[in-house]
Every structure is written in structure tokens, then in C-alpha cells.
C-alpha positions in Angstrom: -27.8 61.5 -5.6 -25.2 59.1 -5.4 -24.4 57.5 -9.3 -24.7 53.7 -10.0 -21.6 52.5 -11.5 -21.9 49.9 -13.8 -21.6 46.4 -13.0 -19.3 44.9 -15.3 -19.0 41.4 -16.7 -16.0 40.5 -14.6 -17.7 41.4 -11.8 -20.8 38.9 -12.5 -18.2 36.2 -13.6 -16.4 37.0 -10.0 -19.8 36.8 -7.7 -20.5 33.5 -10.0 -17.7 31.9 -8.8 -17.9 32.9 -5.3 -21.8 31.5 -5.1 -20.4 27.7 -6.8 -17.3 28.0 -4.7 -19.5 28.3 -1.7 -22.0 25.6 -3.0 -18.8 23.0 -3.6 -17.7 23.1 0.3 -21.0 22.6 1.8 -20.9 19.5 3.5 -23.8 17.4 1.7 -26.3 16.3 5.0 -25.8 12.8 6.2 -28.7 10.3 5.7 -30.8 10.0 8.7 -28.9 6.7 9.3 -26.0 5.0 8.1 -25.7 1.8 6.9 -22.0 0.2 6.8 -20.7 -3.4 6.1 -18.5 -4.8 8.8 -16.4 -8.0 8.6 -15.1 -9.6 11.8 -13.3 -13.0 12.9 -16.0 -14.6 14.0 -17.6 -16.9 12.3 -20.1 -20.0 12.5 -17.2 -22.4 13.5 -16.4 -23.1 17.4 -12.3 -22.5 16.2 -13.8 -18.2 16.4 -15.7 -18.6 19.7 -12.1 -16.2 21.0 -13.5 -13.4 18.5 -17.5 -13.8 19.1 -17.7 -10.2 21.0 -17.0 -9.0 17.3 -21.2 -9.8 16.6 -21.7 -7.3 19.4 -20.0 -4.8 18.1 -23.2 -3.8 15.9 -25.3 -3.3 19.1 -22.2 -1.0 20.5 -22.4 1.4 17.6 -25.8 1.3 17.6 -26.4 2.5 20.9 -24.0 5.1 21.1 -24.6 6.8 18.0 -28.2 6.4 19.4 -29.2 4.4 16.2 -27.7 6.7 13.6 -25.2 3.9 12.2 -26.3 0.3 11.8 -23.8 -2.0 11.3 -24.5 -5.1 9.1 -21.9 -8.0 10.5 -20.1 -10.4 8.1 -17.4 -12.5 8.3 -17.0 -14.0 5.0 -16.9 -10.8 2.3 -13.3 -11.0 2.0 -10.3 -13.4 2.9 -8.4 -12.4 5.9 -5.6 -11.4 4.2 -7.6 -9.1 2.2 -10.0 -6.7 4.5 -7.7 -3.7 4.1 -8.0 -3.9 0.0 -12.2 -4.8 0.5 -12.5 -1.8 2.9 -10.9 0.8 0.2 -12.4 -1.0 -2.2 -15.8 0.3 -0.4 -16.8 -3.7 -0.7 -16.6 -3.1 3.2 -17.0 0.2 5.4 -14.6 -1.3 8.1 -13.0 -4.5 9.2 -10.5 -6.3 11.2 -7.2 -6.8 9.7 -4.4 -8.9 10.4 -1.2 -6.8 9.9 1.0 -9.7 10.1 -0.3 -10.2 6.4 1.4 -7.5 4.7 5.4 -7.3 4.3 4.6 -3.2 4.2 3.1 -4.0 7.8 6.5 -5.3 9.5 7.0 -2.4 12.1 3.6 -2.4 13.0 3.9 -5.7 13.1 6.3 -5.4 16.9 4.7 -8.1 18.3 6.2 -10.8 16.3 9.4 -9.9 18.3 9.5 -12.6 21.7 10.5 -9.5 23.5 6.9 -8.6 23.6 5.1 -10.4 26.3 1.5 -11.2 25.1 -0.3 -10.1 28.1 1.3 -6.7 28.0 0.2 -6.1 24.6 -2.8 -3.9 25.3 -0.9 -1.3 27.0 2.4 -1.3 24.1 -0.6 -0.7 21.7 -2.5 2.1 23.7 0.9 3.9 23.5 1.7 4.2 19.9 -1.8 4.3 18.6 -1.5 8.0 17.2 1.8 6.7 15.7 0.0 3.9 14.3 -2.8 5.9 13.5 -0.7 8.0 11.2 0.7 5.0 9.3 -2.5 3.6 8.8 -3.6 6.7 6.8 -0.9 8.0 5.0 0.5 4.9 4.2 -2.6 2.9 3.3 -5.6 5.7 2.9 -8.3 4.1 5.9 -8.4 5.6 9.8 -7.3 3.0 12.5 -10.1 2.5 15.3 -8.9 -0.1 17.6 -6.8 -3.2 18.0 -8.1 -6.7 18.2 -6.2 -9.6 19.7 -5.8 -13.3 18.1 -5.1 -16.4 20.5 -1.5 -16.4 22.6 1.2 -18.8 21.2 2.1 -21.5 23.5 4.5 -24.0 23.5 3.3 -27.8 24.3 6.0 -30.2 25.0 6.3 -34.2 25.6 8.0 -34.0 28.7 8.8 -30.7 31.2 9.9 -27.6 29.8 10.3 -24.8 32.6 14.0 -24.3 31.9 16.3 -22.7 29.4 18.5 -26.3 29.5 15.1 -28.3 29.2 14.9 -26.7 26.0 17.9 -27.1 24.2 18.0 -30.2 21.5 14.9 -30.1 21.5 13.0 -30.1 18.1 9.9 -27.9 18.6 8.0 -26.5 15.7 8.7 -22.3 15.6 6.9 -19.8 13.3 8.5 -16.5 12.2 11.8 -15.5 12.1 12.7 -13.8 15.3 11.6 -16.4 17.1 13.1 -19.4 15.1 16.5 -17.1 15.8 15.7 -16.6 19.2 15.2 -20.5 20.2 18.1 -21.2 18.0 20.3 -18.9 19.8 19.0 -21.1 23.2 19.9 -24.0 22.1 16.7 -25.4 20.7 16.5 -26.8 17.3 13.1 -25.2 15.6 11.4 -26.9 13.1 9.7 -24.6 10.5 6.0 -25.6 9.7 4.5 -22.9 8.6 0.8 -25.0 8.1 0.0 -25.7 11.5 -2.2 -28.6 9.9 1.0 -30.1 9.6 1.9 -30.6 12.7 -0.2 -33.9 13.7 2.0 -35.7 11.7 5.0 -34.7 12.4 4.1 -35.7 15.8 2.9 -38.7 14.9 6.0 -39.5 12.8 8.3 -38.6 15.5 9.5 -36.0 14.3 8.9 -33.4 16.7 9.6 -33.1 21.1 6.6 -30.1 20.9 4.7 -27.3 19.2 4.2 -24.0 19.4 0.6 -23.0 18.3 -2.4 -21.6 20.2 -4.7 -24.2 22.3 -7.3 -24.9 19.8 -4.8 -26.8 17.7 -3.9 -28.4 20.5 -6.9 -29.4 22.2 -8.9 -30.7 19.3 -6.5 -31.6 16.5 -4.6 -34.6 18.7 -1.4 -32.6 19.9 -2.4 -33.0 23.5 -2.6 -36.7 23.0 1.5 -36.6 22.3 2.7 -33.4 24.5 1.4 -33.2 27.7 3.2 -30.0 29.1 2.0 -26.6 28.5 4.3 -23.3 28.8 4.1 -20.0 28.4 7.6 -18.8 27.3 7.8 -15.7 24.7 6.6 -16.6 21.7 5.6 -13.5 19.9 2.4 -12.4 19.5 -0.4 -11.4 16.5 -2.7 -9.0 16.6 -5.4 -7.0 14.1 -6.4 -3.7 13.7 -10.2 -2.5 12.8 -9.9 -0.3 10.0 -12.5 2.4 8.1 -12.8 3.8 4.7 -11.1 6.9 5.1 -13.9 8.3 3.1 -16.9 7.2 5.0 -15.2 8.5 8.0 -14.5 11.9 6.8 -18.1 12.2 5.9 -19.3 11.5 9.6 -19.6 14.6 11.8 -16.9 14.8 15.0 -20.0 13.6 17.2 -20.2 10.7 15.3 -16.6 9.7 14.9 -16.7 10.4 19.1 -18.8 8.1 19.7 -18.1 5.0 16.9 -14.7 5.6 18.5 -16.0 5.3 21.8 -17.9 1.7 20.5 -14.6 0.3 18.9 -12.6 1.6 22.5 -15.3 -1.0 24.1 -15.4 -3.6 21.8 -11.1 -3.9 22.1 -11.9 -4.1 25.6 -14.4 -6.7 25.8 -12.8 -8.7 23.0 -9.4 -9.4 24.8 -11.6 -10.4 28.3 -13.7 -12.5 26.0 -10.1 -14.0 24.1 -8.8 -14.5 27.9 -12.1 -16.1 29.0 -11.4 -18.6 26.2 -7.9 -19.6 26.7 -8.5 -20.4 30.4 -12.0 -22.6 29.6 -9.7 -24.2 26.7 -6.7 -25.0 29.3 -9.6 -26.2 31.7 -10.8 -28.8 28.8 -7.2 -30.1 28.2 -5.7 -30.2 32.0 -9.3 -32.6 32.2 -9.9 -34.1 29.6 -6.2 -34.9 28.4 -4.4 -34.6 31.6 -2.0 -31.9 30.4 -0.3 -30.0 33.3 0.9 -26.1 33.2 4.8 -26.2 33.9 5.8 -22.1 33.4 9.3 -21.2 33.4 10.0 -18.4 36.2 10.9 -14.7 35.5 14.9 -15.7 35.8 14.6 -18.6 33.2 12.7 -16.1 30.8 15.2 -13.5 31.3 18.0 -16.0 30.9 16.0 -16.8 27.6 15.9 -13.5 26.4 19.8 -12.7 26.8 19.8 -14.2 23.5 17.5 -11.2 22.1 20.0 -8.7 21.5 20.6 -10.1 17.7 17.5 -11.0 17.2 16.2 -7.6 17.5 19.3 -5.8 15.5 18.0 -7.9 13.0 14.3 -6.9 13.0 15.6 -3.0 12.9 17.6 -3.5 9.8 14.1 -5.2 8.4 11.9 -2.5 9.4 14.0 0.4 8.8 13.2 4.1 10.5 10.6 3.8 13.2 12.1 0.9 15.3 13.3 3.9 17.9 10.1 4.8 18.8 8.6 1.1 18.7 11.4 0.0 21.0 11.0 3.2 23.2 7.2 2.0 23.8 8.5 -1.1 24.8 11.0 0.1 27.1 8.5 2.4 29.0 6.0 -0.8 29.5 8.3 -3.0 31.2 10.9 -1.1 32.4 14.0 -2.7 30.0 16.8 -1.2 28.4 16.6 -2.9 24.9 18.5 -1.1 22.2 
């Protein structure tokens, strides 16, 4: 007969433990669907018609969580400049922001550098997205989905500008400081308006030879009445990344985060063919209704442009600090340059 020892009160206190231990780390079960806030750019205003895929992106997560998440679309819950703080707030479950907002933001924030060409941006992204990725949740707690794109910057001039010496003493209205250095650098003398509202009456006043601005401004606030010429020369660009509560995320299971991953992959997608779709219906509207004619420099007058960059970007380096390597790498890789 084998004796019973006695079980002791340590050992009760020890087998306690281990059953609430156990309880604490069982995932709780997930509702049988999900209901999240979402805030895109579009809203009821014609001005957002380059962001309207963002409505769709509720049907997208829909169908390929096969109905588990529903998505409730807003645009209005928070100011632009204040998604990130709404969506850790849990006053939203994700959102677009605009990472040109936020100081803290300036290496993720690349594309402000006129190195950047604005129709090679998707691909720049797509590379450091795990980098990005990273930032986005150690730095400021919420998981980065996807990237959304905001209207190119063009530059609309009075009379022909194709040419590096058809720019210079000029005074064009610039926006952000790598490119007011850059177009300094070439000659040009930028005029800092900051409120593109502003610029009407500059024009008016005579103040101003063009603008740089995107072609909504231009087609229906009266600049194309005053600058008939349109060019694409580099500009910079600005883009938005759709961001989740890092909480809400975590509590999904990996074949959920799969597939709302899979929803925002499509939505980046279809947002920059529907942005595209856009800006050529809006150039359309102003070469007819307006007259304004598309004069593009050629690749040699850009790169004669850009010969000026090499201060401009030491500069951005010493204002972004560690991580402008690997951003300039990315770049590099894209389109086959050498900057350093």
C-alpha cells in the first residue's frame, strides 16, 4: 500500500496560482463580428472625389473577413491632423493620417524631398514598409496597414516653363523647405504661401509668375484664368498612412489580420488608380475649358534641376537624424541614382 503524503498549504497556494495564471492568458473569444470606426479623406465635397475609394474600403474588409468586421466609415470624427491621437484615443479603430503633420514624422515624411518623383512613390513605399512599420509602433503605439496618396504638386505658370533658364527670376509660390531651397538654388525666386487660399490674390495683385499647388486649386479657384502652362517638375510629394489601434489589432486572430491586411493592400491599390483617374479628368477640364496647355521639361532639364539637390538633401539628413541611410538607400535602388 503505497502512503498518501500530505498535501501541504504551499502546495494548494502553488496549484492556485497555476489554475489563475492559466485563466489570465486565455485569449477572451472575439465577438461574432466586429464593429470598428474608420475615418477617411473623403468627404461630401467634390475637392475629395481623388480619395472616394476610401467609402469602399468597408465593402473590402467585409468581404474578406467574410463579414466578421464591419467597418462604419466617417470622415469628420477628427481633424486631419489629429487621426493618429483619435485612433489611440479608441475615438477611432483606424484612420488615414497625414504624416506631414507631425515634426516627429520628418523621415517618414521622404517625400517632401524633390528627389522623389511622385509617380514612383508606390514602389519607395512598398520597400521600407517593415521599416516604417516598426516606427509606427514603437514610436507611436498603432500598426501601419497601408499607404494612401494625396494629389501630385504641379507647377502652373503664365508663360512656358520646360527649362531650368525659363525658371529662374521667376516668382512662383513654393511650399516646404527643400523645395523653396531647391528652386532657390535654380535660380527661381519662391514665394512662401503657406495658405494656398492665398494665392488668388497674389495672382491677381501681381505678385506672382505661377503656383505650385495640385489641380483643384487650380481649376476651380481662378489660377488657370492667370497661368496657362502646366508642368510637372519635382515638387515633393505627400502622402498618408492608414493606421490601427494597436490594441484592437492584437486582439484579432492572424486570419483576421491576413485578410484586413489583404483589404487595405487593395484599397492602396485602387486609391492611387482612382487619385490618377482624377488628375487626368481634372487636366482634361482645364486644357478645355481654360485652354491651359501641358509644357513638361525633359529628363535632361530635370536632371539639370536636380544637380542643385546635393545641399538640399545634406540638409534634410541633419533634420531627420539616424535613418536617412536606409531612406536614401530605398531611393537609390528605385531609380537607379547615386545620392548620398
Amino acid at each position: 500500500m503505497i502512503a498518501m503524503r500530505p498535501v501541504t498549504f504551499a502546495a494548494v497556494v502553488f496549484l492556485a496560482a497555476g489554475l489563475a495564471v492559466g485563466q489570465s492568458n486565455k485569449q477572451q473569444p472575439l465577438p461574432k463580428k466586429i464593429a470598428w470606426t474608420f475615418q477617411g479623406q473623403a468627404d461630401d465635397t467634390q475637392e475629395s472625389a481623388w480619395a472616394s475609394e476610401h467609402r469602399n474600403f468597408s465593402k473590402l474588409v467585409k468581404d474578406a473577413t467574410k463579414g466578421r468586421i464591419e467597418l462604419a466609415y466617417v470622415s469628420d470624427t477628427a481633424p486631419d491632423t489629429g487621426v493618429l491621437d483619435a485612433v489611440k484615443a479608441h475615438k477611432l479603430n483606424l484612420g488615414f493620417m497625414g504624416v506631414h503633420y507631425k515634426p516627429e514624422m520628418a523621415l517618414m515624411n521622404f517625400p517632401s524631398l524633390p528627389i522623389v518623383p511622385n509617380d514612383r512613390l508606390p514602389e519607395i513605399l512598398a520597400a521600407l514598409k517593415p521599416e516604417f512599420d516598426e516606427i509606427w509602433q514603437k514610436q507611436f503605439g498603432v500598426k501601419l496597414l497601408a499607404f494612401g496618396y494625396y494629389l501630385p504638386q504641379t507647377l502652373f505658370t503664365a508663360q512656358p516653363a520646360d527649362t531650368v533658364a525659363s525658371l529662374r527670376d521667376k516668382r512662383f509660390r513654393h511650399f516646404g523647405p527643400s523645395v523653396i531651397d531647391l528652386y532657390t538654388r535654380a535660380g527661381v525666386q519662391p514665394v512662401a504661401i503657406a495658405n494656398v487660399h492665398m494665392v488668388q490674390q497674389s495672382l491677381i495683385d501681381g505678385k506672382l509668375d505661377g503656383a505650385q499647388g495640385a489641380l483643384p486649386a487650380y481649376v476651380n479657384w481662378g489660377w488657370a484664368q492667370k497661368l496657362k502652362y502646366v508642368s510637372n517638375w519635382p515638387l515633393g510629394s505627400v502622402y498618408m498612412a492608414l493606421v490601427v489601434n494597436l490594441d484592437d489589432w492584437n486582439a484579432l486572430t492572424p486570419e483576421l489580420q491576413q485578410e484586413v491586411e489583404s483589404a487595405a493592400n487593395q484599397l492602396e491599390k485602387r486609391q492611387w488608380q482612382g487619385r490618377q483617374a482624377y488628375v487626368n479628368g481634372l487636366l482634361k477640364k482645364a486644357e478645355t475649358d481654360f485652354g491651359s496647355k501641358v509644357v513638361n521639361p525633359s529628363p535632361d532639364e530635370v536632371k539639370k534641376l536636380l544637380e542643385n539637390a546635393g545641399p538640399v538633401i545634406e540638409d534634410w539628413k541633419q533634420r531627420v537624424g539616424p535613418g536617412s541611410g536606409e531612406i536614401l538607400a530605398a531611393i537609390n535602388k528605385a531609380l537607379g541614382t547615386d545620392y548620398k
